[in-house]
C-alpha positions as CSV (number, residue, x, y, z in Angstrom):
1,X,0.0,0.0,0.0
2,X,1.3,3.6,0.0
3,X,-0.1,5.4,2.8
4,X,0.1,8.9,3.5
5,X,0.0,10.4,6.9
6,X,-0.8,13.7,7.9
7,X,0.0,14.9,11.3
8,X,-0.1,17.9,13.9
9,X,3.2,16.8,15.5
10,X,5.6,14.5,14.6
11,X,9.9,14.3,15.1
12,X,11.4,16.0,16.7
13,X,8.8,16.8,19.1
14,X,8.4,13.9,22.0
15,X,4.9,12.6,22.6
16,X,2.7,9.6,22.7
17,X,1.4,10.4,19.1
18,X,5.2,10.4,18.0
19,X,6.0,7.0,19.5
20,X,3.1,5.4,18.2
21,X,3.5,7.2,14.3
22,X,7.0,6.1,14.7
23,X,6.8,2.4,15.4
24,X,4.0,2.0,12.7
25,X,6.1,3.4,10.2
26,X,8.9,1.3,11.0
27,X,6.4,-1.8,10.7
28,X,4.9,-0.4,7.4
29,X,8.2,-0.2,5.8
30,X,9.2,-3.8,7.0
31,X,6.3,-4.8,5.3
32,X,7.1,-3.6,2.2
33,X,4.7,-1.0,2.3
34,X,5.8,3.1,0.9
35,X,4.6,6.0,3.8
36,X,4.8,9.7,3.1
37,X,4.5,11.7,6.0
38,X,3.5,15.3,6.3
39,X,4.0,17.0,9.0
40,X,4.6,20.6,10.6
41,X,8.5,21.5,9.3
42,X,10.7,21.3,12.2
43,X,13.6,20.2,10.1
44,X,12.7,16.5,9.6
45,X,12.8,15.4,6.0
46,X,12.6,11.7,6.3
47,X,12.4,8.6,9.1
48,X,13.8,5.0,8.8
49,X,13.3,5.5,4.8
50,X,9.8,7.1,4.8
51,X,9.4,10.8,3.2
52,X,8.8,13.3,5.4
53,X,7.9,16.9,3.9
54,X,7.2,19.8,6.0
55,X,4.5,22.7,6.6
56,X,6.0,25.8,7.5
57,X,4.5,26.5,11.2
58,X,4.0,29.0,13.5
59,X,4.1,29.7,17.4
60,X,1.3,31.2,19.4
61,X,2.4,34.4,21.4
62,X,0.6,33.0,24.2
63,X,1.9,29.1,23.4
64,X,5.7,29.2,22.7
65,X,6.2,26.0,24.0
66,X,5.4,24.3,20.3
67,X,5.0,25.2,16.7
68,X,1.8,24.3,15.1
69,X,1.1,24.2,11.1
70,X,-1.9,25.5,9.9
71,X,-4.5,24.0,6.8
72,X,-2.7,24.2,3.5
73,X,-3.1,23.7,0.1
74,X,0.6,22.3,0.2
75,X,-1.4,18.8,1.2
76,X,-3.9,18.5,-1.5
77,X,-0.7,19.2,-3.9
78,X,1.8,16.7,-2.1
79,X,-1.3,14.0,-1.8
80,X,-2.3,14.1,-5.8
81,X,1.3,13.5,-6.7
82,X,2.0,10.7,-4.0
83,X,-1.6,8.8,-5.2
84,X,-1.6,7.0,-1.8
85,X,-4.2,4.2,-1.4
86,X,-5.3,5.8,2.4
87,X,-4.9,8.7,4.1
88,X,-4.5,9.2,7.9
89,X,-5.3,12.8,9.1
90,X,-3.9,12.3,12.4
91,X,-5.7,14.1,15.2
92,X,-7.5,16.4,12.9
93,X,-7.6,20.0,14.2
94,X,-5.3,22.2,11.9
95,X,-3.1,21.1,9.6
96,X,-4.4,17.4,9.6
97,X,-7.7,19.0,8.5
98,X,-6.5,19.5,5.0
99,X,-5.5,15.7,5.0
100,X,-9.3,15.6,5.5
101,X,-10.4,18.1,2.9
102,X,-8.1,16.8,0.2
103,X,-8.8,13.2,1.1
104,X,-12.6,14.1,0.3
105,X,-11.6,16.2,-3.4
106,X,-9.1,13.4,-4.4
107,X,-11.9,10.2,-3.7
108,X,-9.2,8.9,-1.6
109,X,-9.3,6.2,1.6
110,X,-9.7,8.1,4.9
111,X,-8.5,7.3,8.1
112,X,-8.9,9.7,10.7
113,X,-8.0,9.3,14.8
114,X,-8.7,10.9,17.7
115,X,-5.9,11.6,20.3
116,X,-6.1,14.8,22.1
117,X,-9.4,15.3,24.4
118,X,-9.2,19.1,23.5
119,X,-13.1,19.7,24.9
120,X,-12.0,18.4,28.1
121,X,-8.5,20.2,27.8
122,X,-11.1,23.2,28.3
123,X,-12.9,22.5,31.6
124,X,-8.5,23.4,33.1
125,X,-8.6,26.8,30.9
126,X,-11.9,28.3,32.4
127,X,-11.9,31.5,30.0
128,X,-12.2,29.0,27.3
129,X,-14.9,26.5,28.8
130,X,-17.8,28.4,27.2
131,X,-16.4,27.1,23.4
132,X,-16.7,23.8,24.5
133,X,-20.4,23.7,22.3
134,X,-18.8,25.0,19.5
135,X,-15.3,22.6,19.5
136,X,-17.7,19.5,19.2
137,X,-19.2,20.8,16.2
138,X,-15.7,21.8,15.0
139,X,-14.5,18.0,16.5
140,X,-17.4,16.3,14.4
141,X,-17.3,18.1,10.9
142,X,-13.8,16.8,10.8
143,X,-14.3,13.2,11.3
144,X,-18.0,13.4,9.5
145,X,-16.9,11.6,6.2
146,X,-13.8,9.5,7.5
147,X,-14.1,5.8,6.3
148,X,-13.1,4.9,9.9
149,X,-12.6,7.2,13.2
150,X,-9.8,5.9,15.3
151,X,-9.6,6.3,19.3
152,X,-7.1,4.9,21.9
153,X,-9.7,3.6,24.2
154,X,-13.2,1.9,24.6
155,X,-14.5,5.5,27.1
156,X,-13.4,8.1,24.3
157,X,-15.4,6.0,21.9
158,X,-18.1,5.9,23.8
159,X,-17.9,9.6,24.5
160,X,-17.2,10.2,20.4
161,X,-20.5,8.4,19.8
162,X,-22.6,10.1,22.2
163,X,-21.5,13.5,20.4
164,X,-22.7,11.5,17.4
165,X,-19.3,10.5,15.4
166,X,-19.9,7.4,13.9
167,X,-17.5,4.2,12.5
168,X,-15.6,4.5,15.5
169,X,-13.1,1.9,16.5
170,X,-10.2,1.9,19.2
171,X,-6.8,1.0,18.2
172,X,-4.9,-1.1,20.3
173,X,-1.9,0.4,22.5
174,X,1.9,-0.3,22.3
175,X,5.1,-0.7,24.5
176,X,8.8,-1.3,23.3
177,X,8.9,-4.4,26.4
178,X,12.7,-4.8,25.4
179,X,13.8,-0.8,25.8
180,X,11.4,0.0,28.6
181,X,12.6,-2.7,31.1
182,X,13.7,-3.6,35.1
183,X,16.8,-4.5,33.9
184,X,18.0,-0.7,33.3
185,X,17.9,-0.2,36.9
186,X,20.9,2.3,37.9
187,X,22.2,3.1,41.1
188,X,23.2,6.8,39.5
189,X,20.0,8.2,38.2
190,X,18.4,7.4,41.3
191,X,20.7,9.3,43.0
192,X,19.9,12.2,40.2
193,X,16.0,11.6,40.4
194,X,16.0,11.7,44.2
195,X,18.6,15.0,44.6
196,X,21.0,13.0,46.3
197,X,18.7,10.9,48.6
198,X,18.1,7.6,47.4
199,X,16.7,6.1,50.1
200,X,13.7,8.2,49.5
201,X,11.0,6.6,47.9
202,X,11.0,7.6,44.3
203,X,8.2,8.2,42.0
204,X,7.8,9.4,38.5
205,X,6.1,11.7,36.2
206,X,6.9,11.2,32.7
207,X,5.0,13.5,30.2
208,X,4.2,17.2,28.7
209,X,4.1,19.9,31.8
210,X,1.0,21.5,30.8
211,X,-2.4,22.4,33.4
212,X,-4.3,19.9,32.0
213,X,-2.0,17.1,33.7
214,X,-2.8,18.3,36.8
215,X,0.5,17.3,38.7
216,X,0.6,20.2,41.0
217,X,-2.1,18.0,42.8
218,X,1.0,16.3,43.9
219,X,1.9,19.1,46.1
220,X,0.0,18.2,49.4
221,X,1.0,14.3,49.3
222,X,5.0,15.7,49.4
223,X,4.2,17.9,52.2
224,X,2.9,14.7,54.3
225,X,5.5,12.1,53.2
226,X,8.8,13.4,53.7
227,X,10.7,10.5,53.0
228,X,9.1,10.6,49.3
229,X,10.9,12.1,46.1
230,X,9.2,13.0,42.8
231,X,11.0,13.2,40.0
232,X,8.9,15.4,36.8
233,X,10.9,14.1,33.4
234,X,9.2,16.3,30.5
235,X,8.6,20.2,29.3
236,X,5.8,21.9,28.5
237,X,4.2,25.6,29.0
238,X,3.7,24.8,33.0
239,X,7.1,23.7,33.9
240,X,8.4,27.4,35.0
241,X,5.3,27.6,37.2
242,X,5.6,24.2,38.4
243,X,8.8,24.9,39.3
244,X,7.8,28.0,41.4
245,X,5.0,26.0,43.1
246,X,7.0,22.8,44.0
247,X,9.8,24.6,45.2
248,X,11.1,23.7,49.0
249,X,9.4,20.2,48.2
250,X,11.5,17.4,47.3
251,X,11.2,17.2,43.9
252,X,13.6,17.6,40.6
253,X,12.8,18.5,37.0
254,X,15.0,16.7,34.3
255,X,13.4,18.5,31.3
256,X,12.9,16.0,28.6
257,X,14.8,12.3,28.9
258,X,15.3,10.3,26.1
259,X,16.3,6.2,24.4
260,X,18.5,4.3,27.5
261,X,18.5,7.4,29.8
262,X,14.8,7.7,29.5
263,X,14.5,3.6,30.2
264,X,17.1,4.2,33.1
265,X,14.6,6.9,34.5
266,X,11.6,4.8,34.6
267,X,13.6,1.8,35.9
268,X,15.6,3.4,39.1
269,X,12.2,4.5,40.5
270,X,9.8,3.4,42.6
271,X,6.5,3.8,41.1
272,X,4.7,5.5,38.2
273,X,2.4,8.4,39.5
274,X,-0.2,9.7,36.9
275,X,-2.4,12.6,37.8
276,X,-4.1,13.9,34.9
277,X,-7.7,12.5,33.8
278,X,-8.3,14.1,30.8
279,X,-6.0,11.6,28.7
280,X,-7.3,9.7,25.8
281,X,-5.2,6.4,27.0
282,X,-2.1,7.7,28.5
283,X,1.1,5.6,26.7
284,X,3.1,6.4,29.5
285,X,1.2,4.2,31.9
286,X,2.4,1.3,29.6
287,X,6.1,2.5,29.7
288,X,6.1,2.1,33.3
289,X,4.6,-1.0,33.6
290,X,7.0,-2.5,31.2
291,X,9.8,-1.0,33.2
292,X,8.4,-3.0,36.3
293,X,6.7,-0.2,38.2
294,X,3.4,-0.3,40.1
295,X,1.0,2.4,38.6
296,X,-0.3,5.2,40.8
297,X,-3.2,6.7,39.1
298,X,-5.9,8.9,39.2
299,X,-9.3,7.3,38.7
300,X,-10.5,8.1,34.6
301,X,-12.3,5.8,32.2
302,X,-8.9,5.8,30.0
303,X,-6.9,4.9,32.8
304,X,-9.2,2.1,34.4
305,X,-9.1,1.0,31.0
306,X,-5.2,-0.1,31.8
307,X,-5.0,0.1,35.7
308,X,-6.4,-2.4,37.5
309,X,-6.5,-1.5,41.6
310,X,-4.1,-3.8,43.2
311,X,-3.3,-6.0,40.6
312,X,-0.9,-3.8,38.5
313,X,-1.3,-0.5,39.9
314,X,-3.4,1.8,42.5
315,X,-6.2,4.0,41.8
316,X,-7.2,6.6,43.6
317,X,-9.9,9.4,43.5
318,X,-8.7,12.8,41.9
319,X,-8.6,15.8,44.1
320,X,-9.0,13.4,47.5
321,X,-5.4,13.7,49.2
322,X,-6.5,10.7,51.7
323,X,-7.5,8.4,48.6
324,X,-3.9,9.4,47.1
325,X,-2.0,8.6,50.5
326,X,-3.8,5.3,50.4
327,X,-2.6,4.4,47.1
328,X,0.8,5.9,47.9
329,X,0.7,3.4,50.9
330,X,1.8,0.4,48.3
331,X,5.7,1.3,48.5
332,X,5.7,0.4,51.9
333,X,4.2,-2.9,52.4
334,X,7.1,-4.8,50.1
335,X,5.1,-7.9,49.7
336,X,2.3,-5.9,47.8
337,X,4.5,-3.9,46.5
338,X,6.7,-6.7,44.4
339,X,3.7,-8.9,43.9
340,X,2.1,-5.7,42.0
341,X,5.6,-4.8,40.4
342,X,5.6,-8.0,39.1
343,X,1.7,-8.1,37.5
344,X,2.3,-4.8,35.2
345,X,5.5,-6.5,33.6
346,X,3.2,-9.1,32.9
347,X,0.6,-7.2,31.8
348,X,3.1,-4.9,29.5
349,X,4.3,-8.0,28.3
350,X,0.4,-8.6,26.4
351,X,1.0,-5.3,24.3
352,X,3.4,-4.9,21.3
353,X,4.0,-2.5,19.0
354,X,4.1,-5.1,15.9
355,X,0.3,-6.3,16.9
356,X,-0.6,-2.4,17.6
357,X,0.9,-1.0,14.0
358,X,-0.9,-4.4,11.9
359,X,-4.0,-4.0,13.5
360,X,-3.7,0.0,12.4
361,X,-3.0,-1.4,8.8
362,X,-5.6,-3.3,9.2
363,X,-7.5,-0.4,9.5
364,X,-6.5,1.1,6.6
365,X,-7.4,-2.2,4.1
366,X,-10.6,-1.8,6.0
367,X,-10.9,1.9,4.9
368,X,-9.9,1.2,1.7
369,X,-12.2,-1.5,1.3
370,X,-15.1,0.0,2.2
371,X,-14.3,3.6,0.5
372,X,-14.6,1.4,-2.8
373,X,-17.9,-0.5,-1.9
374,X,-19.4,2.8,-0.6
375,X,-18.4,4.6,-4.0
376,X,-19.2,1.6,-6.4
């Protein structure tokens, strides 16, 4: 097949969306099949053999953190020469959208997916909440006349379909089980994560320092453990005024980690904390259960989805500091704590990235399939 795939972020930028686009187009390609990606230009011209051409972008005065590219005719041009047999308009909402617009002029395959919970992104940005109305409409007329909507779990599809999306389906989740592992374990990163005390119990945040992650909920469970460490690995547009409001706590920021030192992060701490409930599945969750950690996560369809309560991880209520000091309680009571350790290895162990990127091709014959029956 040649697929083309048309995406709001991509390299070099570090996400959950990246990792996944990345280890499908290194499956595609094994498989003989040709990718074009476009993407917002950030200097990336091509991946593992796959054709990457670039939008110009822009930055936000009031979002410098990232550079967006906006709907261009550049697609529809790059598309009609390439001739794929599917397009994915990844996460439609501004340059993706002219994946979707030129998909529909060409008679082209589409495959659109749904990644980013932007309307509830807006109940943490208050000024913006009263747009919520009008972002479903927006949300809907861009996955209207897809062959096949794509979500990453079973509650955002529900919640697509009751704002009346239809040929939903949820595409299976991913970990690298071989480069997120116990095994990286390293007495000198824990010494870096914990500022010098590594007897401290250590637990990680791994992700994009934004409001919407809601990790300076964190705050009150430092002030009543002492003897615990947080280590915040990631960047984002909050990260100076996290920085500010977990100061004189005992936590450390690394910025953004990444290949062994990343797996050396995950695997010289304690457990994985996970605050935010308004992911769409939350790929980090995976990442630190392959790298042996018990989960410690706020309660959220997505995240039950992947947690369950002291089997592989512990839930606990957001915003209900005695429910999170309970679930915190697992790194003391070592019996529990290796017997959970042990059941998310096992449970990363279920979830490739090969059986993640076929089922996604999969997808596309599917969309291709039915694109010709529906136009026949």
């Amino acid at each position: 097949m040649k697929i083309a795939i048309v995406t709001e972020t991509f390299l070099p930028s570090t996400d959950g969306i990246v990792t996944r686009l990345k280890k499908a187009i290194e499956y595609f390609l094994r498989e003989g099949h040709e990718v074009l990606v476009i993407a917002p230009d950030l200097g990336v011209t091509e991946y593992k053999g796959a054709k990457v051409i670039g939008v110009k972008p822009i930055t936000f005065p009031f979002y410098r953190y990232r550079k967006w590219g906006f709907p261009s005719r550049k697609v529809y041009h790059e598309l009609k020469k390439f001739e794929p047999d599917v397009v994915h308009a990844v996460n439609p909402v501004l340059l993706a959208t002219s994946a979707v617009t030129a998909a529909q002029k060409l008679d082209i395959p589409l495959v659109s997916s749904y990644h980013t919970h932007l309307p509830k992104y807006l109940d943490f940005y208050k000024i913006y909440k009263p747009a919520k109305p009008l972002l479903w409409w927006y949300i809907r007329k861009q996955h209207k006349n897809s062959d096949i909507n794509l979500v990453t779990s079973q509650t955002i599809k529900e919640e697509l379909g009751s704002e009346g999306i239809e040929r939903l389906s949820v595409i299976p989740r991913g970990v690298d089980v071989d480069n997120r592992h116990p095994k990286f374990k390293d007495a000198a990163m824990r010494d870096r994560l914990t500022n010098g005390e590594p007897a401290n119990k250590l637990l990680v945040f791994i992700g994009r320092l934004a409001v919407e992650k809601e990790i300076h909920k964190l705050i009150p469970m430092l002030e009543k453990r002492s003897d615990i460490s947080l280590a915040i690995i990631g960047d984002g547009p909050s990260r100076s005024d996290l920085e500010k409001v977990f100061e004189g706590t005992k936590t450390v920021f690394t910025g953004f980690l990444h290949g062994e030192e990343l797996s050396r992060a995950y695997a010289s701490s304690d457990a994985f904390i996970f605050p935010s409930i308004s992911e769409t599945l939350g790929l980090v969750i995976l990442e630190g259960m392959a790298s042996g950690l018990p989960i410690i996560a706020a309660k959220s369809g997505p995240t039950m989805e992947q947690v369950s309560h002291e089997v592989n991880g512990m839930l606990y209520e957001n915003e209900d500091l005695d429910s999170l000091l309970d679930a915190v309680e697992v790194i003391d009571d070592e019996e529990k704590f290796n017997n959970i350790k042990e059941e998310a290895r096992k449970e990363a162990l279920k979830f490739s990235w090969d059986n993640a990127s076929k089922r996604l091709l999969d997808y596309y014959k599917d969309a291709r399939d039915h694109h010709s029956v529906g136009r026949s």
